[in-house]
Every structure is written in C-alpha cells, then in structure tokens.
N, C-alpha and C positions, 0 to 999 in steps of 0.2 A: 886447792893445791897451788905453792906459787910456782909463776914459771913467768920465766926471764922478760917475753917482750908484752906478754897481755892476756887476754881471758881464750878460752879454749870453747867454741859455742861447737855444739855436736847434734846435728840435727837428722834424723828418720823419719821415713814413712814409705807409704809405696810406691809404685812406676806411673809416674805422670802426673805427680802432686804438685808439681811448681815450687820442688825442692831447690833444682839448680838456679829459678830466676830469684826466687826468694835470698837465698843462700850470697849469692851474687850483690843483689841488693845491700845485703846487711856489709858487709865486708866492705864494699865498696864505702859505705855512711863512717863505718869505724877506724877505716884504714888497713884494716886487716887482709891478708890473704884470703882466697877461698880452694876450696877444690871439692869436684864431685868423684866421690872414691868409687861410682860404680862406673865412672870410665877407664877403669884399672881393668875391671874384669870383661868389659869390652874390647877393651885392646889385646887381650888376651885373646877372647875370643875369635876378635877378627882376625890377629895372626897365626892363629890356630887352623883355621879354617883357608886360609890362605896357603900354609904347608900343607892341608891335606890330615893334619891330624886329627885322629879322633878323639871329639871330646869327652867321651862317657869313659874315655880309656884317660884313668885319673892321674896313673902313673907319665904318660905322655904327655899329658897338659904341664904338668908341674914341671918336668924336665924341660922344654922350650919355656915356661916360666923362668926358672934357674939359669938358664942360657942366655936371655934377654940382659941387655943394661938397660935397665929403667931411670929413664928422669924424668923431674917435673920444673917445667917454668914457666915464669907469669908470662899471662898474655894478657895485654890493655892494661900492667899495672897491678892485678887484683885474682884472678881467675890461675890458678897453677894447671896445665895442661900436662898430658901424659907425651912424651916421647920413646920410643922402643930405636934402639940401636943409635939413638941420634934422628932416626925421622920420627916429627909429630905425625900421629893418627886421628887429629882433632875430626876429620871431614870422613872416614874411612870408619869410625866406629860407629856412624849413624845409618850405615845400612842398614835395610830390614832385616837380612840375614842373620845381624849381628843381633837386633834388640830381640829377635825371637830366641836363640840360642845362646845369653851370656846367660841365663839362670842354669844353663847345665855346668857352664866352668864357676859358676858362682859356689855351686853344691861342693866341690872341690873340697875338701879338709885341707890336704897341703897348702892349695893353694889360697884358702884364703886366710891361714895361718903364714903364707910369707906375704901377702899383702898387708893383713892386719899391721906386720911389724913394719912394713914400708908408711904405712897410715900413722902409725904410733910416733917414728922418726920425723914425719911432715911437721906434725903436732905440738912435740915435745917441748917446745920454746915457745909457746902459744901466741898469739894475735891471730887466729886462724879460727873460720867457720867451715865448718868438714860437716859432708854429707853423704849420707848412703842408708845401709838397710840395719847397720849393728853398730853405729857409730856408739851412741848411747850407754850401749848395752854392754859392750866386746870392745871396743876398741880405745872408747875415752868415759868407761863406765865413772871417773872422778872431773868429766868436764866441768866446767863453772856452769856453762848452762846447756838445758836441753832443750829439745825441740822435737814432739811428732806431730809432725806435719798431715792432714788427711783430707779427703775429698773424697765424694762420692765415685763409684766405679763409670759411672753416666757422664759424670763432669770429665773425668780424666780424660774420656776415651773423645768427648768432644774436644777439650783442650787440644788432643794430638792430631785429631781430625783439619781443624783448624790450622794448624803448625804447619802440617804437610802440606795443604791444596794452598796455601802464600807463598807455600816455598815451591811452587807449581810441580808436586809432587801427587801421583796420585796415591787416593785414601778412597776408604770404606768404614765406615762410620760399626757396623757391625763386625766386623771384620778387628778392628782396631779394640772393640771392648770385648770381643774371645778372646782375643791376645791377652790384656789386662788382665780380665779375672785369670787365664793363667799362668800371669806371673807372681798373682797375687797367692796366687795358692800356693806356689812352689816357693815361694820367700816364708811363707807361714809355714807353713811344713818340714822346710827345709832342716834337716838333723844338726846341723853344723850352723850356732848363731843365728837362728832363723828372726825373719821381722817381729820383733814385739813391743810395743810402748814400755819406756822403762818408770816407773812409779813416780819419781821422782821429773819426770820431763810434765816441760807446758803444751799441753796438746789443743791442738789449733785446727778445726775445722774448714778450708778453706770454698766448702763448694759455693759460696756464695759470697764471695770474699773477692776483692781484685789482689795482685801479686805485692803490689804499693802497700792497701792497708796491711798483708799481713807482716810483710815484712818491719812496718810501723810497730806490730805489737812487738814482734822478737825483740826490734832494737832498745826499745821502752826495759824491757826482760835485761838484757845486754849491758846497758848502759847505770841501771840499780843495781847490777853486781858489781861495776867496775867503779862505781861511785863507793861500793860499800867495801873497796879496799881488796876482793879479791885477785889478786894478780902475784 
C-alpha cells in the first residue's frame, strides 16, 4: 500500500519479548518513528486506577478513555511517547500494578476499537514501526512488513528479572513467569483481536538471539521491501 513518507513495519508477539528494544532498534537504523501501542492501554490503565475506576466495569474504562486528550511525541528523536492531559506517563506506566492489570482494560472492545483508530491515525503516513499484540492482524492487517516476534516463557521472564534488579528493583524470578504465562494466556484468549501470528509475518524466535541480531534480521526484511519500491 503506498503511503506518503515510507514502509509501515507492524510487529507482535507476547509480554517480554524485546519487542520495544528491538522495535526501537529498527526505527532508529531507518529513520523512522517508533511506538509501543501497548503503552496506550497502560496509561489507561494507570489512570484508571488512579481515579478509582473499575476496570472490569467496561463502560467506565471507555468513558475516562473518551474524556482523555491523548497525544503522542517523540522522545530522543525516534520513540513516540503517550501523554494524557498534557502529562507524559512514560515513568508512571511501569508500575507493577500497571503490568499486572493492563490485560483487563486491554479485553475492552471499546476501548481498544478507539485506540485501534488512534493506532491507525499514527500509522497512516508510514515511516513507522508499531508494536503490540494485533498490530498485524487488526490494526495494519496491509502493513509492508510483519513481524512475530517470540521467546520462550523462561527467557522472558528472566529477561524481566534482570531489567528490574539493574534498575535496583526488587524481582522474583518465579513470581515474574506466573505473571507471563498469564498474560499470555489472556492475550491468546482474549475475544476482542486476541494475539495470533498473522500468516503472512516473519516469525522470529528470539530466545537465543541478542536484541542486535534480531533486530539485523527485521531490518535486512525492511530494507528489501523499501528497495523493492514499496512505499
């Protein structure tokens, strides 16, 4: 499909695959923007739970959705950050509170039929690598290219393990891969665009893989579409 500034690369998989560094990576090589769409439904989250609202109550989620002015801007250049009201939440959506509880405002139908279309509008003028859990599938089902990204539930859960105790956070290594497997379950399950490899994506196993090469292969992927005139 062409669109105005460049290729649309739309990359999935599940929570802790080294989607955002990877994602980050490419963008940054191409010139492109990036953004990770599942800190959309994080911020939500977070200022959900900040009001006091309950999330399982669908109709409330969505209404403070709709209430929000959402924007996005680059930070370092590359990286499109979520802001609600005018304050970014970059530091505020990596609570544990948050990562445990954004699969419940994710299940959302409204809500992620009005982020879908805030996803779409980022999108639509392409040079952008966009990630999350239905990029692929729902959201840029005509991207130029795909991407599902995956790692073993073992790797992930050490990957976060790791992230946290540098960031002199404490972590629980089993603790951290209950949580995984159920997000993993509730992204697969989920009724509303749930996680699925879409047929036509480069699927890329990274558990054995550093962030560097895989991001080497996507942009090899990336760069023989935009050689081969798609844009």
């Amino acid at each position: 499909m062409s669109r105005r500034d460049g290729l649309v690369v739309a990359m999935d998989g599940p929570a802790g695959v080294g989607k955002s560094t990877v994602g980050g990576l490419v963008a940054k090589a191409m010139g492109y923007r990036f953004i990770n769409t599942g800190e959309m439904y994080r911020a939500l989250t977070w200022k959900a739970l900040e009001e006091g609202v309950d999330l399982d109550d669908h109709d409330a989620v969505l209404a403070l959705a709709k209430r929000l002015r959402w924007e996005f801007k680059p930070i370092d250049g590359v990286a499109l950050k979520t802001f609600l009201d005018g304050t970014p939440v970059t530091s505020q959506i990596r609570e544990e509170r948050v990562s445990v509880n954004s699969s419940r405002v994710a299940a959302n139908p409204g809500v992620r039929k009005m982020l879908s279309r805030l996803q779409r509008e980022l999108g639509e003028r392409g040079a952008i690598v966009m990630e999350g859990r239905d990029i692929t599938t729902h959201v840029f089902p005509d991207a130029d290219v795909k991407i599902y990204l995956d790692a073993s539930p073992e790797e992930r859960a050490s990957r976060r393990y790791r992230q946290l105790k540098s960031a002199g956070q404490p972590a629980d290594r089993a603790e951290i891969l209950a949580a995984i497997l159920k997000r993993d379950l509730n992204d697969l399950k989920r009724e509303i665009n749930p996680l699925k490899q879409a047929p036509d994506a480069l699927v890329i196993d990274s558990t054995r893989l550093s962030m560097k090469a895989v991001a080497g292969m996507i942009l090899r992927r990336v760069r023989r579409e935009a050689k081969n005139g798609r844009r």
